[in-house]
C-alpha positions in Angstrom: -81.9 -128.5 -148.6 -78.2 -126.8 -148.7 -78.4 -122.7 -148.8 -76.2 -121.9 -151.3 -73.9 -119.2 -150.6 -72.6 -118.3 -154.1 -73.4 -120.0 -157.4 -71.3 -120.2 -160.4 -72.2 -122.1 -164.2 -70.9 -125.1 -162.6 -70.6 -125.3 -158.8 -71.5 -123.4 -156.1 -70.5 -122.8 -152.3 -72.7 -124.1 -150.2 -73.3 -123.8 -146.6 -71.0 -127.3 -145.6 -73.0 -129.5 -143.7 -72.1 -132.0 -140.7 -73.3 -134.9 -142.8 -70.6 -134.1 -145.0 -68.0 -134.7 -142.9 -67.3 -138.2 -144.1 -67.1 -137.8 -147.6 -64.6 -134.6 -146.3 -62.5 -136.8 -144.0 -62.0 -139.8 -147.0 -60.9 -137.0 -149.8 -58.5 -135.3 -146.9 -56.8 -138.6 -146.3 -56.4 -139.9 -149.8 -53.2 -139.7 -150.6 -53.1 -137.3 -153.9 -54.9 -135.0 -151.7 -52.8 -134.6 -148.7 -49.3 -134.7 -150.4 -49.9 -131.6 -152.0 -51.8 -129.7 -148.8 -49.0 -130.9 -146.0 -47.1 -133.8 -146.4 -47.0 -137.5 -147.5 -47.1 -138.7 -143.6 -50.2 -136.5 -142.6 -53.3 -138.3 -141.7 -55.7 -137.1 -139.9 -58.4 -139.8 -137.3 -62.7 -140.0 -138.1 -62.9 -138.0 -134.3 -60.6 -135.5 -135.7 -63.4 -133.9 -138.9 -65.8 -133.7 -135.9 -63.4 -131.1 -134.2 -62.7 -129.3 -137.4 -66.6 -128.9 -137.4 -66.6 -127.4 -133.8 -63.9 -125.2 -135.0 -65.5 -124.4 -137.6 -69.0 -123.5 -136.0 -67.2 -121.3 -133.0 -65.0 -119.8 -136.1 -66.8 -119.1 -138.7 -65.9 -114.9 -138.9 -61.8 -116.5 -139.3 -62.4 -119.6 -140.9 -65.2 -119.4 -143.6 -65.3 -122.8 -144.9 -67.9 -123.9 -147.8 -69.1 -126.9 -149.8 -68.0 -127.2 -153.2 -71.7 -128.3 -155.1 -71.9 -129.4 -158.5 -75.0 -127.4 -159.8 -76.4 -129.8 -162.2 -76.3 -132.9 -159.6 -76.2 -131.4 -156.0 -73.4 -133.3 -155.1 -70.6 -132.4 -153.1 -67.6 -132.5 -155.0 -65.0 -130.3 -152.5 -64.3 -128.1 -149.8 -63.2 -124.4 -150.3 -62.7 -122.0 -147.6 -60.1 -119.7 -145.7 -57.6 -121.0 -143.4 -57.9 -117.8 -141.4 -58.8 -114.3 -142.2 -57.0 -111.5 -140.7 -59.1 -108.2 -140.8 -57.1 -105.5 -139.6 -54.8 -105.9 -142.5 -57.8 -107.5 -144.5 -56.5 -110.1 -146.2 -57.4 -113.9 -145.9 -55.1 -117.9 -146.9 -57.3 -119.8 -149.2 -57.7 -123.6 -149.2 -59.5 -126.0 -151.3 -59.7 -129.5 -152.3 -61.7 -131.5 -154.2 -62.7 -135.4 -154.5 -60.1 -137.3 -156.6 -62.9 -138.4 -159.0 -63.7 -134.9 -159.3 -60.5 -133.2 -160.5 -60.1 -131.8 -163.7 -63.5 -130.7 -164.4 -62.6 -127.1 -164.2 -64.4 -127.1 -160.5 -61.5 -126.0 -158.4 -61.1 -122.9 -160.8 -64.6 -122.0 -160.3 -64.6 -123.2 -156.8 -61.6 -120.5 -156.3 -63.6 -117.6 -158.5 -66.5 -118.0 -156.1 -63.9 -117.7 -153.0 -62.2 -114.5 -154.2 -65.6 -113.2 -155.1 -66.6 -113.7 -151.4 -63.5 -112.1 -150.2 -63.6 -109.0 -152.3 -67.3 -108.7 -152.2 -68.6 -109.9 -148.9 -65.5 -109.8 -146.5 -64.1 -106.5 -147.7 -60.6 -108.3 -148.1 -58.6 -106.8 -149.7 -56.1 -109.9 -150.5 -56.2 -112.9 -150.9 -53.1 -115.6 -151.1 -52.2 -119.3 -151.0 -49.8 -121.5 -150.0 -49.4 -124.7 -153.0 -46.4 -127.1 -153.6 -44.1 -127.0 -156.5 -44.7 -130.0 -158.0 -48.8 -129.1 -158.0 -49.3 -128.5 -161.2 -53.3 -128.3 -161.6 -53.5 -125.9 -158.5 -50.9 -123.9 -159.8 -52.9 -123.8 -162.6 -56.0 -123.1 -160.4 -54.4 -119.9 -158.9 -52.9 -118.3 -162.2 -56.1 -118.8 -164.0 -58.1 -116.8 -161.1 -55.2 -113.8 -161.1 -53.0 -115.1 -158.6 -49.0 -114.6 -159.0 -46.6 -116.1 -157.6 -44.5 -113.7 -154.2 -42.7 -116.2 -152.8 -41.0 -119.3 -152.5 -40.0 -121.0 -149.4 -37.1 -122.9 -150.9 -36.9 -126.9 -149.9 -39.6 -126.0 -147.4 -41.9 -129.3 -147.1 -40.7 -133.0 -146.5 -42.6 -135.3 -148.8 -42.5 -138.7 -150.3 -38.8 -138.8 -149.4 -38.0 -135.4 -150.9 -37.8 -131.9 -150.1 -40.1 -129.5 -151.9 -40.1 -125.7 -152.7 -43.8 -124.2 -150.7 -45.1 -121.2 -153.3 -46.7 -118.4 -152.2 -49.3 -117.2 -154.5 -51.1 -113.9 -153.9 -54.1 -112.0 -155.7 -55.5 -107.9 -155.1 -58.9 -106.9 -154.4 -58.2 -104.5 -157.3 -57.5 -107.4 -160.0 -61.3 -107.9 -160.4 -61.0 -111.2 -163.0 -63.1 -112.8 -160.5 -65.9 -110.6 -163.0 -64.2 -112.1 -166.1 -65.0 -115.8 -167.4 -62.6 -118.7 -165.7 -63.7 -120.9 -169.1 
């Protein structure tokens, strides 16, 4: 059985397991995925998610990364966590994806509520931000229905699919508590 970490109406963070590192490694690589979290040419190898996993393991304090679990079925629908978390100026980069199959479902939002809750609550961060394409329309969504607003832009900042793209920056306070409001 998964622990759960934190449980929302429809997913939870769970404790991410080494079994699912597959299912991880196929939703990284799929194409809709990594456009909008690096670039069209990324890819990353099989070998490469069981590193990740050793990262993960020796840092888990910088790099909390979770399961995204539907609560009805169990089943792993995503991966939420934090890039890195810098405490002396307590703030920590978000990052989340989810299975293609899975989008649209409202999971990511909730998936992102849970996260900030975790900051706020449990790490004593007092802000949170993340880094999203232009032309990502449902995470930008994502972000503005959890509280985030836009800071920055890095203008022409990412080569993808033969194009240059604008890199947001998208930031949220401790002290904007909607992570207590309903994301529905």
């Amino acid at each position: 059985m998964r622990p759960i970490v934190l449980k929302g109406k429809k997913v939870s963070l769970g404790i991410l397991l080494k079994e699912d590192l597959g299912k991880s490694w196929e939703w990284f690589n799929e194409r809709s995925t990594v456009r909008h979290l690096f670039n069209s040419a990324h890819f990353t190898l099989p070998e490469e998610e069981d590193e990740f996993y050793e990262e993960l393991k020796k840092n888990k304090d910088k790099m909390p990364t979770f399961a995204v679990i539907e609560n009805e079925t169990g089943k792993l629908v995503g991966i939420a966590g934090f890039n890195w978390v810098n405490y002396q100026a307590r703030w920590g980069e978000i990052l989340y994806y989810l299975a293609p199959d899975e989008r649209g479902k409202g999971y990511g939002t909730e998936a992102v509520k849970l996260l900030c809750e975790y900051a706020f609550r449990h790490l004593n961060l007092r802000k949170v931000w993340a880094k999203v394409h232009e032309d990502n329309t449902p995470s930008i969504r994502v972000l503005e229905k959890n509280g985030f607003t836009l800071s920055g832009r890095f203008r022409e900042h990412v080569w993808s699919d033969g194009r240059y793209i604008d890199e947001l920056i998208y930031e949220r306070f401790a002290g904007n508590h909607n992570y207590l409001i309903k994301t529905n």
